[in-house]
N, C-alpha and C positions, 0 to 999 in steps of 0.2 A: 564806669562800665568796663568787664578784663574783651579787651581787643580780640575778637574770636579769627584768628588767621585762616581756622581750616574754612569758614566763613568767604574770606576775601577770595581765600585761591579757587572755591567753586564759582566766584563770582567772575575771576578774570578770568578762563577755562573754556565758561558756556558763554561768556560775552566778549569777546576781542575788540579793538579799537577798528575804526574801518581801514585807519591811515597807514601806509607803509610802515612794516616795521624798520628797525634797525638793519644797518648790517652789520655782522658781529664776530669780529674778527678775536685767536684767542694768538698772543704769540708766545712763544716755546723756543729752547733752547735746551741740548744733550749736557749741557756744562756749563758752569759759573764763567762769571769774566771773559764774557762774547761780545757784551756792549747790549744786551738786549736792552735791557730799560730804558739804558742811553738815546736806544733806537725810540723804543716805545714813545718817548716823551717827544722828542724830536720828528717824529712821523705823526705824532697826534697835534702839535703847532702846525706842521705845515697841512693838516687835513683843517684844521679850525681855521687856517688864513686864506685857505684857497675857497671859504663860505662854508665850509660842513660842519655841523653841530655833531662834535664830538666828545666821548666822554670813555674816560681811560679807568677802568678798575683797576687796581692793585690787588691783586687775588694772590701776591705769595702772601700765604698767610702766615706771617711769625715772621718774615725776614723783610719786610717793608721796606722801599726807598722810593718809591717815584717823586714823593716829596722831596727828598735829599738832594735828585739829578736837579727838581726846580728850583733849588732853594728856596722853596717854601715851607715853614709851617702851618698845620691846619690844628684848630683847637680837638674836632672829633674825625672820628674815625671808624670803620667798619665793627670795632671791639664794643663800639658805644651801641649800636646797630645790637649785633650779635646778644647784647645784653638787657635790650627793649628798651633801652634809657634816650634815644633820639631816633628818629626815622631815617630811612634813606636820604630823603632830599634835602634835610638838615643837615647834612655831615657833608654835602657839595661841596668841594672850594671850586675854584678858578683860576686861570690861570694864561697864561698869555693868549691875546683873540678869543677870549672866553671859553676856551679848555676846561671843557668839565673835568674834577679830580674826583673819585671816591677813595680816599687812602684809606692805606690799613694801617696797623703797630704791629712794630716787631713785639716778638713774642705773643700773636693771639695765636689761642688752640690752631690746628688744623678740624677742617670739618667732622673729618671719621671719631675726632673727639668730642666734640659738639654733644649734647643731650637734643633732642628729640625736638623739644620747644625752641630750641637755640636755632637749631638746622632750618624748622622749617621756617621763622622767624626774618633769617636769610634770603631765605629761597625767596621768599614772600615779596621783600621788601629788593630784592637784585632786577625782580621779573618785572617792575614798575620802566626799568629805564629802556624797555624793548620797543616802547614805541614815541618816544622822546627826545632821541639823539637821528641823526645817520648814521653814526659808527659810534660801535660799542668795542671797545677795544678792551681786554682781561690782560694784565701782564702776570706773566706765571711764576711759580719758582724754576730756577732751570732742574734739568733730569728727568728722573721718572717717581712722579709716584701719584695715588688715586685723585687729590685735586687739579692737578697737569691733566689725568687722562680726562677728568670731571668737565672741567673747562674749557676740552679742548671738542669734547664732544656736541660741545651746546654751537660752536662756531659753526661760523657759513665758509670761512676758508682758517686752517693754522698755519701762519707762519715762523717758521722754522729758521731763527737765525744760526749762521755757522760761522767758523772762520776757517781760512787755508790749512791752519795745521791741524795734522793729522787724529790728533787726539777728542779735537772737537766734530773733526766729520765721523770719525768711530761710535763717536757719543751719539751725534744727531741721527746718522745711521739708526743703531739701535732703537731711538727716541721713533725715528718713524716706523721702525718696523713692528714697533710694540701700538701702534697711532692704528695701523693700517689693520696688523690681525686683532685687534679689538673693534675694529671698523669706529673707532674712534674718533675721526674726522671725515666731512666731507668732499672736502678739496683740503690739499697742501701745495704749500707755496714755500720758496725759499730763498732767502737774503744772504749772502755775501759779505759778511762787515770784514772791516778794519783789513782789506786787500791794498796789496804790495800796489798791485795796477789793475785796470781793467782788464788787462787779457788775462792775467792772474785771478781774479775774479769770478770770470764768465767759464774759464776752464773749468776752477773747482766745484762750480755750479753746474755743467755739464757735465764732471765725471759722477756728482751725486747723480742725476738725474737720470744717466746713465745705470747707473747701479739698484737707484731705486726698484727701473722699468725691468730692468731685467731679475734681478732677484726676488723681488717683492712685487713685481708684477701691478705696479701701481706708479701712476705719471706723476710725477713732482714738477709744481714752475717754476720755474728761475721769473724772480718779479725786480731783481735788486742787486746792484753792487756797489757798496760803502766804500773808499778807497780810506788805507790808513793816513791820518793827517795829526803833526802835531797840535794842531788846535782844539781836535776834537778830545785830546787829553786834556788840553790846557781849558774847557770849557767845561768839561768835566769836575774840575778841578778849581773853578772859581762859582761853579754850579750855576749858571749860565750858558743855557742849551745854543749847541752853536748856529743853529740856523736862523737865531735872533744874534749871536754876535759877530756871526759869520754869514749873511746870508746869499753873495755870491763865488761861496767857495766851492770846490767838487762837490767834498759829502752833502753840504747843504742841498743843489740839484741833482744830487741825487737820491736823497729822502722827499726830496717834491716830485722826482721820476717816479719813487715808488707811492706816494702818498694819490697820483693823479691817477696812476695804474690802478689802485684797488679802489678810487672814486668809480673810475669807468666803469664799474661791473653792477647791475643791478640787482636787486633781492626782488622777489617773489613779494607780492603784499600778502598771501599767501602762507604762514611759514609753517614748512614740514618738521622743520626742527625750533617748533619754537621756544625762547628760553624759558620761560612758566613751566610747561608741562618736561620739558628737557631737566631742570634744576631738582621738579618733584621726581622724576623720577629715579635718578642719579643718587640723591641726599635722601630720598624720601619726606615725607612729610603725613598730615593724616587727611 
């Protein structure tokens, strides 16, 4: 019997689960080589150790790595999804304190290339994990373009990783200002990686936040700041997240500073932006 999606998605639409959903965090970054993943993967262990049933999408579609930060590989992947050939929750891996993974492969289409059966096929089977997880974490591709804005719109807060040099606050910059006049996002939040020191951190964090409010007329938080440390290269680099090979180091507490900060905040069992109707309406579907 051919599996009727438009079927399912009036089914999960008019009938919602009663339990709290997710909360659904999407993170972004202005520019390549910020450490986002790094963060991602690292901020999703310490939400799974600290009891939170988390699960991390890999949503750049085409340039896939969250596997690569864990050194894992996983046999399927989003492409297999995309292609009706396994379900979402077949394509789960795992991963340290039970980290949910959904990876993707590099080189899958982007959605605006997708056919119509493919999109909604997606939508269908992403809007399952809403009420599943506590945190649904999307790791983006960095910059701007329509799945960034896509994904960042279905979130309860984006976080916006930066770094001190100037080129990446230009970028983020932008990246918010394009986030805000598309009303984009409901809340932003902003991280800090890979700082000289804390006061060098918190500054760059404050003069974004600054700039945000006054130009753009919209509050940005400062939730986080990574300090640069050889290890977090050298973990990178043996693909062994360091807050399992390092776990009382700075950046370590301070990805548990930030990981406990965005536990604090609750969701709405409620949701205004929920990702079903959030994903159909963005990608369409029938």
């Amino acid at each position: 019997m051919k599996w009727d999606q438009a079927h399912l998605l009036r089914q999960r639409v008019g009938k919602a689960p009663p339990r709290p959903r997710a909360k659904v965090i999407t993170i972004v970054s202005g520019k390549g080589g910020v450490g986002k993943t790094n963060l991602v993967v690292n901020l999703g262990i310490a939400l799974s150790r600290n009891g939170k049933t988390t699960t991390i999408v890999d949503a750049d579609l085409g340039l896939a790595n969250v596997d690569v930060v864990l050194g894992q590989y996983f046999d399927h992947d989003l492409e297999h999804v995309i292609k009706g050939e396994k379900r979402l929750e077949e394509i789960i891996g795992f991963g340290p304190y039970g980290l949910r993974i959904v990876p993707s492969a590099s080189g899958v289409q982007g959605m605006a290339n997708m056919s119509p059966e493919e999109r909604e096929r997606l939508i269908t089977e992403l809007a399952t994990l809403e009420y599943n997880t506590d945190f649904l974490i999307f790791d983006t591709g960095a910059g701007i373009s329509r799945n960034v804005l896509a994904f960042a719109n279905l979130a309860d807060e984006v976080v916006v990783v930066v770094t001190p040099e100037p080129t990446s606050i230009a970028d983020a910059y932008a990246l918010v200002k394009l986030l805000v006049t598309a009303r984009a996002a409901s809340g932003i939040a902003l991280v800090v990686n890979r700082s000289l020191s804390i006061e060098d951190g918190r500054a760059t964090g404050e003069r974004f936040m600054m700039l945000a409010e006054r130009f753009l007329r919209h509050k940005v938080r400062l939730i986080g700041v990574v300090s640069d440390d050889v290890l977090v290269s050298q973990a990178v680099r043996r693909q062994h997240p360091f807050v399992l090979s390092h776990p009382e180091s700075t950046p370590s507490r301070q990805v548990d500073a930030i990981a406990r900060s965005l536990a604090g905040e609750t969701v709405s069992p409620i949701a205004e932006r929920g990702l079903l109707l959030g994903l159909k309406r963005l990608f369409g579907g029938r």
